[in-house]
C-alpha positions in Angstrom: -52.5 -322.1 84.0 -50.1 -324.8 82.5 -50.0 -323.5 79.0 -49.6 -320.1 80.1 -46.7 -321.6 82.0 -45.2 -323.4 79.4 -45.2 -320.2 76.9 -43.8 -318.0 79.2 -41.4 -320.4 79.7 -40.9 -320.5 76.3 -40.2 -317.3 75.7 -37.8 -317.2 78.9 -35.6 -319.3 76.7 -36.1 -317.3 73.4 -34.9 -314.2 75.6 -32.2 -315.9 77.3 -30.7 -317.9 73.7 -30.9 -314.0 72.6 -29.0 -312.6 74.9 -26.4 -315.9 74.6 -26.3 -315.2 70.8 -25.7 -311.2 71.4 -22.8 -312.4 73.9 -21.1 -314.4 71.6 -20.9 -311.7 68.7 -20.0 -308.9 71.1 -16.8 -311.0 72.4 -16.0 -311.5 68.3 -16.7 -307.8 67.6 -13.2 -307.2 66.3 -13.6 -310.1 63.9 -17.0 -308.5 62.4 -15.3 -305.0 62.4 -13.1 -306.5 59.6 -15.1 -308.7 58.0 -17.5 -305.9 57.5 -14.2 -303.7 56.3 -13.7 -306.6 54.3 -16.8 -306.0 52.9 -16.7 -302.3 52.3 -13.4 -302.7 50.5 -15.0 -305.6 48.0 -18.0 -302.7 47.5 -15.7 -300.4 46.9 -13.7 -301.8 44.4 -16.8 -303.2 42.6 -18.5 -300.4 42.6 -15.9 -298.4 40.9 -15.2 -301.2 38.9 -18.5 -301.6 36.7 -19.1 -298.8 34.1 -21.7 -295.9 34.2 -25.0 -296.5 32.5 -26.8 -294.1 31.8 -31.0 -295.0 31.2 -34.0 -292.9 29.2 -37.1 -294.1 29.0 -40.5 -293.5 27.0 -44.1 -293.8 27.6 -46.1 -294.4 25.0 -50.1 -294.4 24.9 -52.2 -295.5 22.3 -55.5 -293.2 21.4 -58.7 -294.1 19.9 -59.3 -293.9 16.4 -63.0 -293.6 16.9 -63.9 -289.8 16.7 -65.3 -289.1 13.1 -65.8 -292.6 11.9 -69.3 -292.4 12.1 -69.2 -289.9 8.9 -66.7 -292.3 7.3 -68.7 -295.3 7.4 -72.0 -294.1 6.4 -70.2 -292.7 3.2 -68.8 -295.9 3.0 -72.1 -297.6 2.6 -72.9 -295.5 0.3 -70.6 -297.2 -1.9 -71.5 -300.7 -1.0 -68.1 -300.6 1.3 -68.1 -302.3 4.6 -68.1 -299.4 7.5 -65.9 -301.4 10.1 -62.9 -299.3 12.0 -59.9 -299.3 13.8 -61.4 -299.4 17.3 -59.5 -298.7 20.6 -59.3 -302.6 21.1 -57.4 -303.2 18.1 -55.0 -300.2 18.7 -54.1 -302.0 22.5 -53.8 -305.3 20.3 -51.2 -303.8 18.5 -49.5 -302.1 21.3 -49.1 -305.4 22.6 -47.1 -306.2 20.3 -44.2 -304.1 21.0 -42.1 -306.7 22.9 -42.3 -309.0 20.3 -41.2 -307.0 17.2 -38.1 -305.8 19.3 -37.4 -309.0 19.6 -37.1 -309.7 15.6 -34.0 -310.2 13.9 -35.1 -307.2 10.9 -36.2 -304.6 13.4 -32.8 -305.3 15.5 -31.0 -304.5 12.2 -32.5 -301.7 11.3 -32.1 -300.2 14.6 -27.8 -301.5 14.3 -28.0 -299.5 10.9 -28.6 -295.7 12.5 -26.6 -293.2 12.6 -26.1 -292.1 16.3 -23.9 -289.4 18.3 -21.6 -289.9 21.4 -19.9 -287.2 23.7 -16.9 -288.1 21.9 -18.0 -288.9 18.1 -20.0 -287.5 15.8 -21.0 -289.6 13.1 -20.9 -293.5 14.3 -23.8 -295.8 13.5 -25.3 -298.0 16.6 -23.5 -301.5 14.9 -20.4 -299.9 15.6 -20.8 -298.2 18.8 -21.7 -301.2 20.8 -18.2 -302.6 20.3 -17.0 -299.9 22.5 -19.0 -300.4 25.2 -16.7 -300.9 28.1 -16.9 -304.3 30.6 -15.7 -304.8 34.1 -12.0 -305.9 34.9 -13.3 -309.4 35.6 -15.3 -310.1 32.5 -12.1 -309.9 30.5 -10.4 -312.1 33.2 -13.1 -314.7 32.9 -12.9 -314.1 28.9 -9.2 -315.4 29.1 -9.5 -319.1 29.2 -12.0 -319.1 26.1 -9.7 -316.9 24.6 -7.1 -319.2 25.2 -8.7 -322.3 24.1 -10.3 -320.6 20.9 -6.4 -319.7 20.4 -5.3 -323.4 20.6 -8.2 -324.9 18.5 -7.6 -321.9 15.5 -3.7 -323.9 15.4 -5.3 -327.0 14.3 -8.4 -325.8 12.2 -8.8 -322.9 9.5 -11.6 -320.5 10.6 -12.7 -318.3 8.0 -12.0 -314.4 8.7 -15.1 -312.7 8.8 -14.8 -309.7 6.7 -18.2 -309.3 5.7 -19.7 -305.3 5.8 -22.9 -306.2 4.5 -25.6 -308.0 6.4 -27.4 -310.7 5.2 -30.8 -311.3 7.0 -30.7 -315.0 5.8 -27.4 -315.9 6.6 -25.7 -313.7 10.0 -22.5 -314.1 10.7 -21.1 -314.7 14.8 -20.4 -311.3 14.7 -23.6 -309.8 13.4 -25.2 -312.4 15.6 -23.9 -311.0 19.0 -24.4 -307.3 18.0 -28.1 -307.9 18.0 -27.9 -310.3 21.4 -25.9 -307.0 22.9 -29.3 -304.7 21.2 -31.8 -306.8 22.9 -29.7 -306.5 26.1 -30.1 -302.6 26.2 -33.4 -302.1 24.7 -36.5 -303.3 26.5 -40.1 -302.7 26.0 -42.5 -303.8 28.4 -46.3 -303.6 27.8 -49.1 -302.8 30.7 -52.2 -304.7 29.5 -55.1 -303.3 31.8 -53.3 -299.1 31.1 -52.2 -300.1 27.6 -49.3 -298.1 28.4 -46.2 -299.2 26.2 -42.6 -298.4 28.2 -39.3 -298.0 25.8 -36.2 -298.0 27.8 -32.5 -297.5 26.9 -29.4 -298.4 29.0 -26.0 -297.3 27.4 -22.9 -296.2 28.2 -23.1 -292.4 26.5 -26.0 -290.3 27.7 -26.6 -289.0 24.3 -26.5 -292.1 22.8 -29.0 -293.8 25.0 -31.4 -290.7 24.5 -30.8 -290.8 20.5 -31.6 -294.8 20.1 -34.9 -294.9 22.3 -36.3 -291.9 20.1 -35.0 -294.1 17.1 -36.3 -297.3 18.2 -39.9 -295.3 19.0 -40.0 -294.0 15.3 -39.5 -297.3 14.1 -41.7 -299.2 16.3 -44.7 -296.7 15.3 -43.5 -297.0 11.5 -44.4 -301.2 11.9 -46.8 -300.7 14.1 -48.5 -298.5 11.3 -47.1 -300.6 7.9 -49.2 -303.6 9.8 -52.2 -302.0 10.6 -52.6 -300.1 7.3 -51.3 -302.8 5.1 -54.7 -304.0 3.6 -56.3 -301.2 3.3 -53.5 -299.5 1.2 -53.4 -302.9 -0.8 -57.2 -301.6 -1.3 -56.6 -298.5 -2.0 -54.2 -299.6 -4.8 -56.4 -301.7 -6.3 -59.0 -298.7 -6.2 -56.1 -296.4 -7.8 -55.5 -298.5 -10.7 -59.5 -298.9 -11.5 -59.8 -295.2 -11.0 -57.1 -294.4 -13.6 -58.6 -297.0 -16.2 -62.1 -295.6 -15.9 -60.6 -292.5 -16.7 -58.8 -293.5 -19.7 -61.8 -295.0 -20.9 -64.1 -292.0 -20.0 -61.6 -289.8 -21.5 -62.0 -291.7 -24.9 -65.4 -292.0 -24.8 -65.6 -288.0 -24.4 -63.1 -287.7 -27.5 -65.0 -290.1 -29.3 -68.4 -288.2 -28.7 -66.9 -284.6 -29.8 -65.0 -286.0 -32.3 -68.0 -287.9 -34.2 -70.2 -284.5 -32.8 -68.0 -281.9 -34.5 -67.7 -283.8 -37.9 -71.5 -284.6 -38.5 -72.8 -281.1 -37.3 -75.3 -280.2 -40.6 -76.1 -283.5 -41.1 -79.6 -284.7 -40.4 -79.6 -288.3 -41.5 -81.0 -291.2 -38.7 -78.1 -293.5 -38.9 -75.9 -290.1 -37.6 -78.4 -289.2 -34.8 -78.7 -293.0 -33.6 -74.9 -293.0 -33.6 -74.5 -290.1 -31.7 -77.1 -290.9 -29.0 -74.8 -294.6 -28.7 -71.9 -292.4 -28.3 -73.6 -290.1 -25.4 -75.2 -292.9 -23.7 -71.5 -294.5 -23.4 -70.1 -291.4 -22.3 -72.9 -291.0 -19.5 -72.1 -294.2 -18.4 -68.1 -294.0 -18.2 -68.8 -291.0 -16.5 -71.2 -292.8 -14.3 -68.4 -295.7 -13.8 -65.4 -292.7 -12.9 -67.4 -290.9 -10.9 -68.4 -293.3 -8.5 -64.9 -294.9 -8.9 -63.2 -291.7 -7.4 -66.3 -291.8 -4.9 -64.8 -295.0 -3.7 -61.1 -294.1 -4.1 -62.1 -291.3 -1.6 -63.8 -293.6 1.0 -60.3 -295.9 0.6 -58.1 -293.1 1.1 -60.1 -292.1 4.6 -59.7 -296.0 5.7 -56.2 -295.8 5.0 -56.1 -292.7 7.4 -58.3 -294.5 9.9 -56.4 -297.4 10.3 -52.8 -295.4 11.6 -53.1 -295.7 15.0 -52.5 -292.7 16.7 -49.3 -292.7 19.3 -49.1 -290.1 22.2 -46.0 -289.9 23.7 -46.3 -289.6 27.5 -42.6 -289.0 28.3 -40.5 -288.2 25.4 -36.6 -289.2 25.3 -34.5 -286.6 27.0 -30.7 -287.0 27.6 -30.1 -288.1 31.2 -27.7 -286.0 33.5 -26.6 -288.5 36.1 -25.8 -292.4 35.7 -28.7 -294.7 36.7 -26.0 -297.5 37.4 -24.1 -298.5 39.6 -25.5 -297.3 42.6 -22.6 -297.2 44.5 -23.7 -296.6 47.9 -26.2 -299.4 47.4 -23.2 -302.0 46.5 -21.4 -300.9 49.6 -24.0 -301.3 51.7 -25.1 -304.8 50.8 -21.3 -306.0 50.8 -21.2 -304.8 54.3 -24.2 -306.7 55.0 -23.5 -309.5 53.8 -20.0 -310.0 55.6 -21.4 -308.9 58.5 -24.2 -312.1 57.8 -21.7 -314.2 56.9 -19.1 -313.6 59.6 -21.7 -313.8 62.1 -22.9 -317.0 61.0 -19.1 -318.4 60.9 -19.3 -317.4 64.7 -22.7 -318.6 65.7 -22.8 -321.7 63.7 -19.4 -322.4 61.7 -17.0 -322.9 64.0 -18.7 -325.6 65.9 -19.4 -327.2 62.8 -15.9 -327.0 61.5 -14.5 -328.4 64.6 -17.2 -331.0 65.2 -16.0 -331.9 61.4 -12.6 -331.6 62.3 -12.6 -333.8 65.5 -14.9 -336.8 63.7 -12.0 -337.3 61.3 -9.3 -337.1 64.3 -11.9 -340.6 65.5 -11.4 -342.1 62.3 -7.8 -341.7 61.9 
């Protein structure tokens, strides 16, 4: 009976410091009316404030390269050629490596290098549109004091004027430099491991833009997606190509040599002719031997070649958006309300008493 007592005591004085607390913020209501008008007016003005964004995104899928490989590979052995392919696991590994080749300094100029459109331009390539992207009031207000200082510093140092139009991979210049730190800000590609699902998204200021550079930025993911995967085996198929074409010379010579030694010893019946002419049809068999099974394996090379693209399905294609996905404007009212109401609430509850507790202690001192 005592701790049931003491808990229901407890909770007597949770009740009562409840009440105390709703007391104390009803009798300051008119002070929380305008601190949460406060609050709606800060919303307001930052909300309208930051710039529309408009978002697209893509799903991507990878798909088995597995169907019909069986055929493939027992040709392959045929030839003496190893019957290994491009498996479903290898095509995730790949995937997986979306993130990381966005994040390259080649594949970020490539991407600065194409030719995009805007609601307002036509021809404009992405290097120069993102210097038209538009920033909030404040960021230039911030921006002023570096501005300043980079100002007084340029009076007692000579900066080189970068002029440059081409861009050098090996050597960037600050300007080339930030371009790429603004791609990477506004494209993102995040990988799901366990669905192998591959997400492309796009946030810039033109709709048409934004829906432009993620198919752009798709195209050439799936171009070094597939220049890495297929690689060796065209480095094989190469090779192959350039045996293939020397066995054919060679079996092409051997054939004109045959006819040629045919044709001019026709009525003659001597043993030193027929010896000679079965050389020269033995070495024909056999160049035609070596080229025929040469193109056998050229064959098998170029299937291996076509194996190893992996195969992308595009789950949600790029399509311009219609409405802004930022700011949410509503949302940004909202919390400022909130949070002046939290904060002006607190000031009541806790602040004051603090402030004055503060206030008196160094009234003591003095």
């Amino acid at each position: 009976m005592t701790e049931q007592q003491n808990k229901q005591q407890a909770n007597n004085n949770i009740e009562i410091d409840l009440i105390e607390v709703f007391k104390k913020l009803l009798k300051s209501k008119r002070n929380i009316f305008k601190a949460i008008g406060i609050g709606i007016i800060l919303g307001v003005i930052i909300s309208f404030s930051l710039p529309k964004t408009y978002k697209v995104e893509i799903s991507l899928s990878p798909e088995s390269g597995v169907n019909g490989t069986s055929g493939l590979s027992g040709i392959a052995s045929m030839f003496g050629l190893g019957g290994t392919s491009a498996g479903f696991g290898e095509d995730a590994l790949t995937f997986n490596l979306f993130p990381e080749i966005v994040k390259t300094t080649p594949f970020a100029l490539e991407i600065l290098q194409i030719p995009i459109q805007t609601q307002k331009e036509d021809n404009i390539i992405l290097y120069d549109y993102l210097n038209t992207e538009k920033k909030a009031w404040w960021s230039h207000v911030m921006g002023v004091p570096n501005m300043a200082i980079g100002g007084i510093m340029s009076l007692f140092r000579e900066e080189p004027i970068d002029t440059t139009t081409t861009i050098n991979p090996f050597q960037l210049t600050k300007e080339q430099s930030k371009r790429i730190r603004m791609l990477q800000n506004v494209l993102e590609v995040e990988t799901d491991k366990k669905s192998n699902m591959t997400k492309v998204t796009v946030s810039l200021q033109d709709p048409l833009a934004a829906a432009i550079v993620a198919d752009s930025a798709v195209h050439k993911l799936q171009e070094y997606i597939t220049d890495y995967r297929t690689r060796k085996a065209k480095q094989d198929y190469d090779f192959q190509f350039n045996l293939c074409e020397q066995y054919k010379k060679e079996y092409f010579e051997a054939q004109q040599e045959y006819a040629k030694f045919a044709d001019a010893n026709r009525n003659v019946i001597l043993q030193t002719v027929t010896s000679e002419k079965e050389r020269l049809q033995k070495n024909l068999t056999l160049a035609e031997q070596i080229y025929s099974q040469s193109m056998g394996q050229l064959q098998v090379l170029r299937g291996k070649v076509q194996e190893a693209k992996p195969v992308f399905a595009v789950v949600e294609p790029a399509t311009v958006p219609l409405a802004p996905a930022s700011p949410k404007k509503m949302l940004i009212i909202i919390a400022f309300a909130f949070l002046a109401f939290v904060f002006e609430s607190a000031w009541i509850l806790f602040g004051k008493d603090i402030y004055h507790d503060f206030k008196n202690e160094l009234k003591k001192k003095d």
